[in-house]
C-alpha positions in Angstrom: 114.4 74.4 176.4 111.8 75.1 173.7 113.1 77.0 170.8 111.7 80.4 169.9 109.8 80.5 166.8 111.1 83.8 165.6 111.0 83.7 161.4 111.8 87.8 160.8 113.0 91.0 162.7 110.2 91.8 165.6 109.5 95.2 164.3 110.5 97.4 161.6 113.3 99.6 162.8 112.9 103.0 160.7 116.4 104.4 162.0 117.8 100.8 159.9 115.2 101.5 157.1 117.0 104.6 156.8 120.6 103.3 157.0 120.0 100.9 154.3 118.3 103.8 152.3 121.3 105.8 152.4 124.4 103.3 153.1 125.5 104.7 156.9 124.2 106.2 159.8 121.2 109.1 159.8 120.7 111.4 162.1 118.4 114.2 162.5 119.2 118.2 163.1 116.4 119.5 165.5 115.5 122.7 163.9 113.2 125.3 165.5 112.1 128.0 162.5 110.2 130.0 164.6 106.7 128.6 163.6 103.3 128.7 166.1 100.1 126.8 165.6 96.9 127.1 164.5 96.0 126.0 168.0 98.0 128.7 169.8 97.6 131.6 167.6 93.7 132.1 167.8 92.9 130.6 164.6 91.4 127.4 165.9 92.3 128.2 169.4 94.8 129.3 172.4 97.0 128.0 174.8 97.5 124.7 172.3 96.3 121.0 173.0 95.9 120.2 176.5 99.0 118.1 176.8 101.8 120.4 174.5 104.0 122.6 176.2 106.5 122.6 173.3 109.6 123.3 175.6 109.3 119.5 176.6 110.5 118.1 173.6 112.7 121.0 172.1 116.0 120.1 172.2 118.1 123.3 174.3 120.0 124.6 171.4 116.7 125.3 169.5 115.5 127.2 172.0 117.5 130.4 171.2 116.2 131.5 167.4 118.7 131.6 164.9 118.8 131.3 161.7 118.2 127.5 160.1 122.1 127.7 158.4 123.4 128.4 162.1 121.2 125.6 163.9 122.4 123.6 161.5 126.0 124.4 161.9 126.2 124.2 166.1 124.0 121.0 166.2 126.5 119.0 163.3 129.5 120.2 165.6 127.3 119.1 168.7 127.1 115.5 167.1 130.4 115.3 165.6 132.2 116.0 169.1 129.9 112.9 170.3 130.1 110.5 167.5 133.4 109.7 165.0 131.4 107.6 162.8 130.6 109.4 159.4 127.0 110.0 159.0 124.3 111.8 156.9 122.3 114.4 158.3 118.6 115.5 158.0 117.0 119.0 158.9 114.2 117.9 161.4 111.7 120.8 161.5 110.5 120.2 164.6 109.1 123.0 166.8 105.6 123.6 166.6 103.8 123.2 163.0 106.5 123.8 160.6 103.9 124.2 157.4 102.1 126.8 159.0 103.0 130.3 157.3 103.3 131.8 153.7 104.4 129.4 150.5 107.0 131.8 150.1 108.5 131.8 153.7 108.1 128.0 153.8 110.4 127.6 151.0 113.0 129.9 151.6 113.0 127.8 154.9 113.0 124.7 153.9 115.8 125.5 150.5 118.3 127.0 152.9 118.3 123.8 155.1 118.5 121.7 151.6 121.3 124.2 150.3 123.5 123.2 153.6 126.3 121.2 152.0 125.5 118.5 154.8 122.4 118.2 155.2 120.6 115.3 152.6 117.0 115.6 153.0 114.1 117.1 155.7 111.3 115.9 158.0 108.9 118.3 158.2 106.9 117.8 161.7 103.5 119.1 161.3 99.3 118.8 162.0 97.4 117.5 159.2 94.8 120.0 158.8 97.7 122.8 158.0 98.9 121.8 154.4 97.4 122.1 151.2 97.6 120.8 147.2 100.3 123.0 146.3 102.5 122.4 149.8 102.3 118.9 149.0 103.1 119.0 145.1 105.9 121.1 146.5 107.0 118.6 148.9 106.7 116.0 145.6 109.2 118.0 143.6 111.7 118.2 146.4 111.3 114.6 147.2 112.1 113.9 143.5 115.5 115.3 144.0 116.0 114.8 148.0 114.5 113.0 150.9 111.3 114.7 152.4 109.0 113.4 154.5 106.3 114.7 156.4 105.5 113.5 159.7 101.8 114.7 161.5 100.3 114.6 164.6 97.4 112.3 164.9 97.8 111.4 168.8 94.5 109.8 168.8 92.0 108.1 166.3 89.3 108.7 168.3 87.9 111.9 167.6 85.8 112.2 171.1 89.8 111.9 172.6 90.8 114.4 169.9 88.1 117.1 171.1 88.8 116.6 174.6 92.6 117.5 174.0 91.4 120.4 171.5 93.2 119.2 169.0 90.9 121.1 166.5 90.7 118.5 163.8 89.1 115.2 164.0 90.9 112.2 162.8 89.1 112.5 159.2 91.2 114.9 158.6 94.6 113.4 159.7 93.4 110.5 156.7 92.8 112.8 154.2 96.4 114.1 154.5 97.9 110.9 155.1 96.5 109.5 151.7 97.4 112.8 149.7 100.8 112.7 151.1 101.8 109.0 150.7 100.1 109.2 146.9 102.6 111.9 145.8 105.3 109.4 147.0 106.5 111.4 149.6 107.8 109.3 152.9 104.9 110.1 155.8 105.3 109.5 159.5 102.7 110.2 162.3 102.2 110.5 166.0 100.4 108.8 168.4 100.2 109.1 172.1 99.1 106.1 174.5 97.4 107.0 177.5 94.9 109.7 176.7 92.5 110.4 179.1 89.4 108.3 178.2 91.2 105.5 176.0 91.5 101.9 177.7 93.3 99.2 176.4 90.6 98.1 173.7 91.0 102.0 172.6 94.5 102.0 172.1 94.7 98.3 170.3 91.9 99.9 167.9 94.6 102.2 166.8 96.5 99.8 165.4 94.0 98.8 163.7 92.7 102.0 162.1 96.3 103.3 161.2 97.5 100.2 159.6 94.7 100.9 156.7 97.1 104.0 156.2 99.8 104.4 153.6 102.1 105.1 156.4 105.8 105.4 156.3 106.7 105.5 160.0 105.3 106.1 163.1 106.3 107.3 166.3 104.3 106.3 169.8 104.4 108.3 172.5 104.0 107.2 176.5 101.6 109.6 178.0 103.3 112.5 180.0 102.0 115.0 182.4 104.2 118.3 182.1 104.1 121.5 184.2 102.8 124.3 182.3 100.0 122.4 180.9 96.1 122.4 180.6 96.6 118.7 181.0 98.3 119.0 184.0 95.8 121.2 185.4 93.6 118.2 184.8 95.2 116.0 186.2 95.4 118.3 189.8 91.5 118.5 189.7 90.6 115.1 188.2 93.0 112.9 188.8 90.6 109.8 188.3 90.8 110.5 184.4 94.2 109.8 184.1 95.5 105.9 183.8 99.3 106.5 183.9 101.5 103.6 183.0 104.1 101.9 184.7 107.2 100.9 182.1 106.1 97.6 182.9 102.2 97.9 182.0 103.3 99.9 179.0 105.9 97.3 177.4 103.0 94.9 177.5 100.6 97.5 176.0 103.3 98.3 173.1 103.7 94.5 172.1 99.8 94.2 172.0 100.0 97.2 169.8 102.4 96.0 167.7 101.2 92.4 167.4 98.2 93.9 165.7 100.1 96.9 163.6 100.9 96.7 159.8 104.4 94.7 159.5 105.4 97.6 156.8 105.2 100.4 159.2 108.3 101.5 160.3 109.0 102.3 164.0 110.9 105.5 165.2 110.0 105.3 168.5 108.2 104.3 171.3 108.3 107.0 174.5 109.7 110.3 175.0 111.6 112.2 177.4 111.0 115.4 178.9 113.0 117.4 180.8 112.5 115.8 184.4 112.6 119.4 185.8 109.2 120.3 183.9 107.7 116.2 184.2 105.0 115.5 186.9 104.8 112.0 185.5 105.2 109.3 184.8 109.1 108.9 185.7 110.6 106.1 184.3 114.0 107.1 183.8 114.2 105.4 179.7 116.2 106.3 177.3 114.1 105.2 173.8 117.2 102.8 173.1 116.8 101.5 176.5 113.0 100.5 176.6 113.5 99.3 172.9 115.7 96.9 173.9 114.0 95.5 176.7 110.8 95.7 174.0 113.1 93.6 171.7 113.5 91.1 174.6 110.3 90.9 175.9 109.0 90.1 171.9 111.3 87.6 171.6 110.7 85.9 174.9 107.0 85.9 173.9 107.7 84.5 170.3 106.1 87.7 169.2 106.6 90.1 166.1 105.2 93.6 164.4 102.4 92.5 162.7 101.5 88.8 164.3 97.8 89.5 164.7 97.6 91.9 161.9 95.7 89.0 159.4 93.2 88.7 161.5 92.2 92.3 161.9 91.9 93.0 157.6 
């Protein structure tokens, strides 16, 4: 049998990134602050991107409002009932765009998280055209002391994809925020969804390419889903010929082409997401993220692939 040429890890894990940043296990608190977005309140538009209905990926105990110290303190005793293993904790600001209100709000949010005698740093989900120079020299001071890092939507480099999703910024602007994050020397993750409506193969490889000229930290890629209560899915009932949905099997082979050509010093978080089968239309796999990362795992190693193999060629 011909041996595998396989000289380094096959991606950049950022969960171990982060465990050998801070000596054990890491796991984030899903916290939901109460925010809305600029694409939901009027400002730049209503009813949010075509594909968000924000219930998909909030975890249930975030769904009742309470205050941050108290979300803190169920989900710890959530996790500590299902894990024995000591581990650190960060406050995951998740719901909705969690830079979106006053300087003095934002802090008093993000302090009493930090003040929680178990918590060791926050991840601050939000859109890149909803901070500013003093939220990020902010974020700098805190990250001098703590871990911060910022994570943004950018689902889509192509900006014809990002006005047919009314995302209300193009993906000039999700650069711009990158670069003025990552040059205060605060960690800085992003999104990206595969699938869009309109994006082929070629599309989808050419993010790679584009977002490994970032200074990203991390990023997270997300399997296109269709969920109820959507303009998306709406869409998809009228015009269902714009829609390429994915089998697990199509998308493994699309990840590891994606990788292939991706910066090695990216970290990966993840590669697909769950919602709650009761409000998905599709696709359903049935994955777990651990479970299509280890078949990904597999599948790069039977290919003599790796994060980054291609990458050369595309500089």
């Amino acid at each position: 049998m011909e041996t595998l040429h396989f000289p380094k890890p096959a991606y950049k894990n950022y969960n171990t990134e982060l465990r050998n940043k801070f000596g054990k296990r890491v796991q984030k608190i899903s916290i939901n602050a109460g925010f809305t977005c600029p694409n939901r309140d009027g400002s730049k538009g209503y009813g949010g991107c075509t594909y968000c209905n924000n219930q998909s990926f909030s975890p249930n105990f975030t769904k009742q409002i309470v205050s941050v110290t108290q979300q803190i303190n169920q989900n710890i005793l959530f996790f500590e009932k299902r894990q024995s293993q000591d581990q650190y904790y960060l406050a995951y600001f998740q719901s909705y765009t969690n830079t979106y209100g006053s300087m003095k709000d934002l802090k008093q949010l993000y302090e009493e998280a930090l003040s929680h005698p178990k918590i060791s740093g926050i991840v601050i989900g939000t859109r890149p055209d909803c901070v500013s120079d003093e939220l990020l020299d902010y974020f700098a001071k805190l990250g001098s002391k703590t871990y911060v890092m910022l994570e943004y939507g950018i689902e889509s480099t192509c900006d014809k994809t990002l006005g047919f999703i009314q995302r209300g910024h193009d993906y000039a602007c999700a650069e711009k925020a990158i670069k003025a994050t990552a040059e205060r020397g605060i960690a800085t993750g992003a999104h990206l969804i595969l699938g869009l409506p309109g994006e082929d193969r070629n599309n989808i490889l050419l993010h790679a390419e584009k977002l490994s000229k970032l200074p990203l930290t991390a990023l997270k890629l997300h399997q296109l889903q269709l969920v109820e209560k959507t303009i998306m899915a709406k869409q998809y009932r009228t015009h269902p010929e714009w829609f390429h949905l994915y089998s697990k099997e199509e998308y493994l082979q699309l990840v590891i082409n994606f990788l292939e050509r991706l910066h090695p010093d990216i970290a990966l978080e993840r590669f697909i997401s769950q919602s709650p089968l009761q409000m998905l239309i599709a696709p359903k796999w049935g994955l777990k993220n651990y479970e299509f990362a280890n078949m990904l795992q597999k599948a790069l190693v039977e290919r003599n692939s790796w994060q980054g193999k291609y990458y050369e060629n595309n500089i």
